[in-house]
LUMZAKOL-529637 format. One record per residue: residue in three letters; x, y, z of N, C-alpha, C, O in turn. Coordinates in steps of 0.02 Angstrom, whole numbers, plus 50000, padded with zeros to 5 digits. Example, Ala and Ser with C-alpha at 12.3 -4.5 7.8 and 13.67 -1.06 7.14 Angstrom:
2
ala506604971650390506154977550390506604983550390507124983450423;ser506424988850354506844994750357506455000250394506705005750402;
END
This chain:
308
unk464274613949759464454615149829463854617949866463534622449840;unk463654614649942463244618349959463404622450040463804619650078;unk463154627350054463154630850105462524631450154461924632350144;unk463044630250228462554630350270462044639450256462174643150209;unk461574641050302461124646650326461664651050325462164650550360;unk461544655550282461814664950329462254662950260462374668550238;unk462454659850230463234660550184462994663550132462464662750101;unk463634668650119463494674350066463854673050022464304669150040;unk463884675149952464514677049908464084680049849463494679649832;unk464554682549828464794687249763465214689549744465774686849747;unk465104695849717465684697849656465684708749705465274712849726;unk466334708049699466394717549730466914720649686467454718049674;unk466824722949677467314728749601467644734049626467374739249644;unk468524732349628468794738949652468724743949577468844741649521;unk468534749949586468804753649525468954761349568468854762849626;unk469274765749501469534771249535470164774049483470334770349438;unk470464780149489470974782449425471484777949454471544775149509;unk471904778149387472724774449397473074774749463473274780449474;unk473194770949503473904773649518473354772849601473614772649656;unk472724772649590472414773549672472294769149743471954770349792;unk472834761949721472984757449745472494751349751472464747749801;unk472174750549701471624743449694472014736949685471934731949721;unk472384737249639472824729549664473234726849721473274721049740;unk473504731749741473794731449836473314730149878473474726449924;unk472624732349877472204733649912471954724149898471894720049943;unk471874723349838471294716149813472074711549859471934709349914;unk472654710749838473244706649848472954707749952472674703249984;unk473044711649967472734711650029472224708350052472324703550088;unk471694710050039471044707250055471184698250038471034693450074;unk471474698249979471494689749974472164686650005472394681049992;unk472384690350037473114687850092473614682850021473734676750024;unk473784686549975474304681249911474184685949865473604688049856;unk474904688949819474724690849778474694687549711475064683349685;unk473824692149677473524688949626473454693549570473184692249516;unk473814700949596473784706649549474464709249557474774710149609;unk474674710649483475274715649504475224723249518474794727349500;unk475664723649546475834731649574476524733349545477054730449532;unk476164741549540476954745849517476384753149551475794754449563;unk477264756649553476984763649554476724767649486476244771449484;unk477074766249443476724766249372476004765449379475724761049412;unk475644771149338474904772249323474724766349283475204763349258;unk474144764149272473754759249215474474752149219474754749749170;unk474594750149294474684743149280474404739949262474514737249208;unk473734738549310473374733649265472894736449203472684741649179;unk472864728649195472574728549095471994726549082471684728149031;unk471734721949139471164717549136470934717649184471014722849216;unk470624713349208470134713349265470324706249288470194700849262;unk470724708149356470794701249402470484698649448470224702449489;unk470414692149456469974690049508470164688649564470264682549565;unk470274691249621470714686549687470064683949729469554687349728;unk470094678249763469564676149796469654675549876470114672149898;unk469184678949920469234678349993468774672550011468164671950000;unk469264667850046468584663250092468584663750147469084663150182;unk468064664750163467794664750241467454659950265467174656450223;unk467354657750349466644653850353466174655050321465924651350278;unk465924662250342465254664750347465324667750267465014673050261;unk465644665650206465654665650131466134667850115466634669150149;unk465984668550040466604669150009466524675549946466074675749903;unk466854678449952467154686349933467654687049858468264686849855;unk467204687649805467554687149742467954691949724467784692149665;unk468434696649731468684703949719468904704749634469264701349598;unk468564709849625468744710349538469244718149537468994723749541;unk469924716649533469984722149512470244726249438470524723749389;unk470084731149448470034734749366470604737049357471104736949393;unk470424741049269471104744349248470704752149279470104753649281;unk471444756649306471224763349307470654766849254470824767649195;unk470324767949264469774774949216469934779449216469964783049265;unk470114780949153470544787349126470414790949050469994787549019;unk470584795249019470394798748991471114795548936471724796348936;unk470604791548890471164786648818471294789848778470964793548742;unk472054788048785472434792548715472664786848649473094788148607;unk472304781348652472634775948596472034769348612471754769948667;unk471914766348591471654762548588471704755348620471244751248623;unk472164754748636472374750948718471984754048763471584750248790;unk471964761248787471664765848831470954764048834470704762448888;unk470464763948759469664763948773469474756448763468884755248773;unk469864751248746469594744448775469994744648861469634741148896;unk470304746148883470444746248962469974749748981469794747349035;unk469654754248968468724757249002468334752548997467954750549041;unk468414750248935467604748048909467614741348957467084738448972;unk468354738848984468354733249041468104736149108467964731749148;unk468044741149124468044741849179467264743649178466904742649226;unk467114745549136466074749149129465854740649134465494738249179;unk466144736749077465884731549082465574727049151465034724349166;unk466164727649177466614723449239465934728249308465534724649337;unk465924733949319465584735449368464714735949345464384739749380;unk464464733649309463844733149261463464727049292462854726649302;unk464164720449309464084715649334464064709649388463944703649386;unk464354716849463464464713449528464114715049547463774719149517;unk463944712849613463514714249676463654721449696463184725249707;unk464174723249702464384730349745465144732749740465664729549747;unk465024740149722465804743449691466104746549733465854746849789;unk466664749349722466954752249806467364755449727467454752549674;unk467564763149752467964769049733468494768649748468574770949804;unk469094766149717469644767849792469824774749767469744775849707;unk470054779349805470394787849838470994787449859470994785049916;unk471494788749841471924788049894471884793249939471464797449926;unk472294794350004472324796950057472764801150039472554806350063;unk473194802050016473814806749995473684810049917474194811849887;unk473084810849886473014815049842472194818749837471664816149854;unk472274823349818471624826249818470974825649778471074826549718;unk470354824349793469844823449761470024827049698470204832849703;unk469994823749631469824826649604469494826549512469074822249502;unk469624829849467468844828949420469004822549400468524820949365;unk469594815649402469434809549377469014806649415468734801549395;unk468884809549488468484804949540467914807049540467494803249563;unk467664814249514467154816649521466654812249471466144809349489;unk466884812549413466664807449339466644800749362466234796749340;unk467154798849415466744791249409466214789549458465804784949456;unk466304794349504465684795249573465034793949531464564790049541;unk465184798849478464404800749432464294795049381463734793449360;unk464784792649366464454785249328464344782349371463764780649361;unk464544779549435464294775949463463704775249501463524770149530;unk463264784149501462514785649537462134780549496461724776549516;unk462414781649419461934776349364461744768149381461324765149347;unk462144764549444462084757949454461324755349478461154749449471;unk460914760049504460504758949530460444757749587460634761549631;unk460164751949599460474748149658461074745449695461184744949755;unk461394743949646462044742749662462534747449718462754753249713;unk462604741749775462744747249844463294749049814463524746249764;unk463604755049851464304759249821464514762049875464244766149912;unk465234758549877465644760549943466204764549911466374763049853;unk466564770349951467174773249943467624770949990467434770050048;unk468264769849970468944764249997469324771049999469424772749941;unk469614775850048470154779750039470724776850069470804776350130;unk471124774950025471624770750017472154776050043472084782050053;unk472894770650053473494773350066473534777350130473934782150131;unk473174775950183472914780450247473754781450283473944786050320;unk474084776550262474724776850307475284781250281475844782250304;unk474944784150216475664789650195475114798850241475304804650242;unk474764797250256474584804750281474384805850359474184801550397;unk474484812550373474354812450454473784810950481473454809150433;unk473494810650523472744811650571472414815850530471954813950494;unk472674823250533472004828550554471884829450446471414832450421;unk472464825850404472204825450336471964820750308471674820950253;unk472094813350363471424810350328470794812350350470284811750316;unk470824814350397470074818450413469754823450344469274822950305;unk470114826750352470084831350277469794826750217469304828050181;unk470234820950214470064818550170469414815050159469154815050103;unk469124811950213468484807050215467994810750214467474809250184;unk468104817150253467554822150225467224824550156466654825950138;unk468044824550119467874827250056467594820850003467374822449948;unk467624815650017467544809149998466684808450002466284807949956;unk466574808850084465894807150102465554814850039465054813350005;unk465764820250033465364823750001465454824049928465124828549903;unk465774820649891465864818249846465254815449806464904816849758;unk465334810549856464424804649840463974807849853463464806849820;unk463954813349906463424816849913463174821849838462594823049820;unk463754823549810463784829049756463364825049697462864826049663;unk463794820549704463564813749621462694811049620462314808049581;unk462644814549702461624812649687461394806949706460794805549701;unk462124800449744461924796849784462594793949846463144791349837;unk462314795449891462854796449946463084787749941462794782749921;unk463604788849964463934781349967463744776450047463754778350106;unk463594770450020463464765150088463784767250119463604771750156;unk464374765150119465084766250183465594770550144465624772050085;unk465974771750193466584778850176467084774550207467134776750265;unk467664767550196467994767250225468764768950232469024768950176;unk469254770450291469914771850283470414766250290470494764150348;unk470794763450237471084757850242471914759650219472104764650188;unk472254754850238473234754950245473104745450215472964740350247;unk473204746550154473294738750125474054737050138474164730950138;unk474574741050147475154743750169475294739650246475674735150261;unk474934742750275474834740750363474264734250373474164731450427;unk474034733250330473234731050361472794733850404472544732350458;unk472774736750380472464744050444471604741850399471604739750342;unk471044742850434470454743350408470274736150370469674734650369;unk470624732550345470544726450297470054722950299469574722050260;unk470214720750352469444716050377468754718450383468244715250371;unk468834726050411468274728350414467984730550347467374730350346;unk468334733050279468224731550235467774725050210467184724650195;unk468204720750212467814714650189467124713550241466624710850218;unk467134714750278466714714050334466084718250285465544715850268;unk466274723250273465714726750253465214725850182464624726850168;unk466034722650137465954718450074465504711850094464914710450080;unk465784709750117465404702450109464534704450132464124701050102;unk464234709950185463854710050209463154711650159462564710350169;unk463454714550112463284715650046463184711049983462924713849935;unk463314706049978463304701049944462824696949960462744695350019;unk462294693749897461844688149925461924681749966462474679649985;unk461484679349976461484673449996461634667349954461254666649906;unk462084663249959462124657749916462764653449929463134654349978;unk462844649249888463484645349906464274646949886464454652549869;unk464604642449890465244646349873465394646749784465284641549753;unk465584651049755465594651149688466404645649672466554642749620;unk466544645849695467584644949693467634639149738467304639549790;unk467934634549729468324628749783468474631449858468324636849884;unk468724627449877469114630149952469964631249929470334627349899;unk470044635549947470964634949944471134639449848471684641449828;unk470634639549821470764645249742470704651549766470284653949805;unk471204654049736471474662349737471214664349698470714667049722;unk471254665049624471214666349557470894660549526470984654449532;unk470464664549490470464660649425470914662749357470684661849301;unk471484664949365471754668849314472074663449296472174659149339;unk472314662449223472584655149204473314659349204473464665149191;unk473794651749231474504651449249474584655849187474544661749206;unk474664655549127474984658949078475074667249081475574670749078;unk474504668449087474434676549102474814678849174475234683349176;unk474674676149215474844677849277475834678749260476204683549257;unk475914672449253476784672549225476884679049185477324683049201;unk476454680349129476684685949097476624692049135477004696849124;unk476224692249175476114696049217476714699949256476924705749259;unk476864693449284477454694549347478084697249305478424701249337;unk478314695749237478744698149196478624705249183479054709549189;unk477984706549164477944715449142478034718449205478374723549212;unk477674714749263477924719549332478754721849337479014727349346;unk479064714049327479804716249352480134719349301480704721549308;unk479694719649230480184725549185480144732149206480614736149204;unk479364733649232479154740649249479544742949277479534748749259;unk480134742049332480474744849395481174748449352481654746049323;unk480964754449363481444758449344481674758449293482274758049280;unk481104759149247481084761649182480764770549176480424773549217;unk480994772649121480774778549108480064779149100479804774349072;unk479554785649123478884787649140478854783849057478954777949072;unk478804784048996478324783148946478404776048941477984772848910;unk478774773748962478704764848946478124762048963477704760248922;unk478034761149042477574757949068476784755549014476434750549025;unk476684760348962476134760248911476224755848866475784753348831;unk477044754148863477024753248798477484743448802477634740248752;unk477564741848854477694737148887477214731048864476634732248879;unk477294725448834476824718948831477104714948843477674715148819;unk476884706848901477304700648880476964696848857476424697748885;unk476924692748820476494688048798476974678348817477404675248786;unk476834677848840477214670348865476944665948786476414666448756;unk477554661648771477434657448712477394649348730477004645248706;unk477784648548769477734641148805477934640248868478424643448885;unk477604635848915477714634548959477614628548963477054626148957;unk478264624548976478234614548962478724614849015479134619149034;unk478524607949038478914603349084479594600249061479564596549011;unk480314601349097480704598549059480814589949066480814586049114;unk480884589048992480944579949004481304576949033481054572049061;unk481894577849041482564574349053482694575449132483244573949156;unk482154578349175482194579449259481884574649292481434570749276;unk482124575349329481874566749396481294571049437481224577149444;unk481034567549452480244567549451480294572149524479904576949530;unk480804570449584480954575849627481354581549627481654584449673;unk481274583049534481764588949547481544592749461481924594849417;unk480764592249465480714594649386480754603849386480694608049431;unk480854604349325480974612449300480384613249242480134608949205;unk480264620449248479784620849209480384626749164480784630949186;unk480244625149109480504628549038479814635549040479224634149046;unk480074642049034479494645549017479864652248953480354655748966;unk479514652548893479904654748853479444662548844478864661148828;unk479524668248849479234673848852479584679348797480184679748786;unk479144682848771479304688148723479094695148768478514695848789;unk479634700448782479254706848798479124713548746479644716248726;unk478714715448730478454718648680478574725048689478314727648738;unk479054729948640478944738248655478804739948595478724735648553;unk478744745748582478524749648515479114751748483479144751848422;unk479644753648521480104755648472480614752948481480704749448531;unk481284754148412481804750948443482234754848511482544752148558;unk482114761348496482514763448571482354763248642482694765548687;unk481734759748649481374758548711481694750448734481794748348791;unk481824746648666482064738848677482764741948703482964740248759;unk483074745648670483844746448699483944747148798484374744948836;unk483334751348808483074752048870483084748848912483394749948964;unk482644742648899482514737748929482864730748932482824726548977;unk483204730248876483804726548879484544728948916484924725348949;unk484604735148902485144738748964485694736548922485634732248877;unk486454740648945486874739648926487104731548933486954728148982;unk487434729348884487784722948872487244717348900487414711548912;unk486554719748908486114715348941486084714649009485974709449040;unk486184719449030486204719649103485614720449160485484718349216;unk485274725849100484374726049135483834718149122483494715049163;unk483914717149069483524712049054483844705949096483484701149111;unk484664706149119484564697749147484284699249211484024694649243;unk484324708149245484164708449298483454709049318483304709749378;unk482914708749258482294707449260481894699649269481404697749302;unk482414696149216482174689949228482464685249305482264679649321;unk482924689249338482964685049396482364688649446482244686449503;unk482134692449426481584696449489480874691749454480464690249497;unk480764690349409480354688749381480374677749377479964673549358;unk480844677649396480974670849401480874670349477480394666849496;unk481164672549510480994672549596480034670849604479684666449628;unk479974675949575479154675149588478704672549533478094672449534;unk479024670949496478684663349466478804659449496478334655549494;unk479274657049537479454650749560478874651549621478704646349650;unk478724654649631478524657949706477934655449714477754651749760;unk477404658649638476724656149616476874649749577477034653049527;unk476914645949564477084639449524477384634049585477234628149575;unk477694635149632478064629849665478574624349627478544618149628;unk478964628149597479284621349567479934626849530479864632949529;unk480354624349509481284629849492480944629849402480744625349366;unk481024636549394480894638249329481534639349298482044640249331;unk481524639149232481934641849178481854648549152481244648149160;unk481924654349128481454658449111481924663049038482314667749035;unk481734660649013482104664048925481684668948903481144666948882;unk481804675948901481774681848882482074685048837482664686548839;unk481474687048765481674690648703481544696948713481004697448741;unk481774701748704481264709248690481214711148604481674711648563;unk480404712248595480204713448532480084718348521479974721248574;unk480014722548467479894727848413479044727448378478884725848321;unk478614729448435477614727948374477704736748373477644740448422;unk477814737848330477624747048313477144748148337476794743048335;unk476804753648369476224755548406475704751048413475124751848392;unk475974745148449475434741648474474734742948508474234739348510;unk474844748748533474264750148560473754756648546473444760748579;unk473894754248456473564757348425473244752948368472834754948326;unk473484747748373473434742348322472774736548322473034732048356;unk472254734648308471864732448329472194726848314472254722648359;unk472434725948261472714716048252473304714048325473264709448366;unk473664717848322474234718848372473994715748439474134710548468;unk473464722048456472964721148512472844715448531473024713048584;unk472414711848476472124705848484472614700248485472454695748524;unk473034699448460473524695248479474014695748543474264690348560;unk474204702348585474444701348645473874702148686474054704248741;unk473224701348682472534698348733472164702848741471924702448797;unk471904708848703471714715048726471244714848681470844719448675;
END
């Protein structure tokens, strides 16, 4: 693909602790969501790609798993993605939220991130729409001196509502301005490069997450086993068969999530079928097991077989 004069692109890295709104924020910037969200800490697992196109280029968004202090070994390959992952874009952005206070998880990553060198480094204080005026003020201050503390002040300090769209554009505005010169990396009209499979499993662990008890969310895996076209449908009315396993550690966490007489689990797979159908375009099937991997995420074989 080639690009006229002035066209930019690259790669920009949300990172920041759990819970500080980088996948709301990336699902924003790329107008479709391409990351899941929960209020649950350490949703994401990996590093997603959503893609912005613009005239004037195109805007790769990577976002990470929270950086946090690992208690299992799920925990320090979800770092070692995220050191990796910002080692290798054009330019990182912090997100902060607006409704919690600076503090020593943000201070630690301010300070790994003086190490980039060059690599410009923006702070994102996120969630601007849960707090008043005179405390996000409070807040951008303590933000801007933050970077100041870590030994290299940050490019931009911006305040954004991924919530509202408040700031968004000017965000990217500031992203893209930062990025080289070159052509477009991605097609016209690609969101993701995340392959259908994951994404599906995806949208399943999201809709198990909802109102489950605080220790689950960790211990939660789906791994999708097939996804085939069914034979016997007329060509204006095909279904896709998608057969999924959800993974907990124990048996009383499956009791959990299956719910009495099955009541949670069928009420997961219709939230989770809605928005497969949603991303896929076409009426899904969606057959849901819940499994028993004993401390999976302590397990290196385990690991490696649900993608980690």
């Amino acid at each position: 693909m080639s690009a006229g004069g002035g066209f930019r692109s690259g790669f920009a890295c949300f990172v920041g602790r759990p819970n500080a709104g980088k996948s709301t924020l990336t699902n924003a910037l790329v107008g479709e969501k391409v990351a899941i969200t929960s209020s649950r800490p350490q949703t994401t697992r990996h590093s997603v790609r959503g893609i912005l196109h613009r005239a004037d280029g195109q805007l790769v968004l990577v976002d990470t798993p929270g950086l946090h202090r690992p208690r299992t070994l799920l925990g320090e390959r979800l770092n070692d993605v995220v050191r990796t992952t910002w080692a290798e874009v054009d330019a990182v952005a912090l997100c902060i939220p607006a409704d919690q206070p600076v503090g020593p998880g943000d201070r630690f990553i301010a300070g790994e991130l003086a190490s980039l060198g060059r690599t410009p480094r923006l702070a994102v204080v996120t969630k601007t729409d849960l707090v008043p005026r005179d405390r996000l003020a409070e807040q951008l201050v303590a933000v801007a001196r933050l970077g100041e503390e870590s030994g290299t002040p940050w490019d931009e300090v911006v305040p954004v509502s991924a919530a509202r769209g408040e700031q968004v554009d000017l965000l990217a505005d500031l992203l893209l301005a930062r990025m080289p010169e070159g052509p477009a990396l991605y097609p016209e009209g690609e969101l993701t490069d995340e392959p259908e499979a994951v994404m599906v499993a995806e949208l399943i662990r999201e809709a198990a997450l909802e109102g489950v008890r605080d220790e689950l969310p960790h211990s939660l895996a789906v791994l999708v086993e097939e996804m085939l076209p069914r034979e016997d449908r007329p060509e204006d009315r095909p279904l896709l068969d998608v057969r999924a396993d959800v993974y907990v550690e124990r048996p009383s966490q499956k009791a959990i999530v299956i719910g009495k007489g099955g009541t949670r689990l069928r009420d997961v797979g219709t939230r989770a079928r809605r928005q497969i159908e949603a991303l896929l375009g076409t009426q899904v099937h969606l057959d849901l097991h819940v499994r028993v991997a004993k401390d999976w995420q302590r397990d290196p074989k385990q690991l490696r077989r649900l993608g980690f």
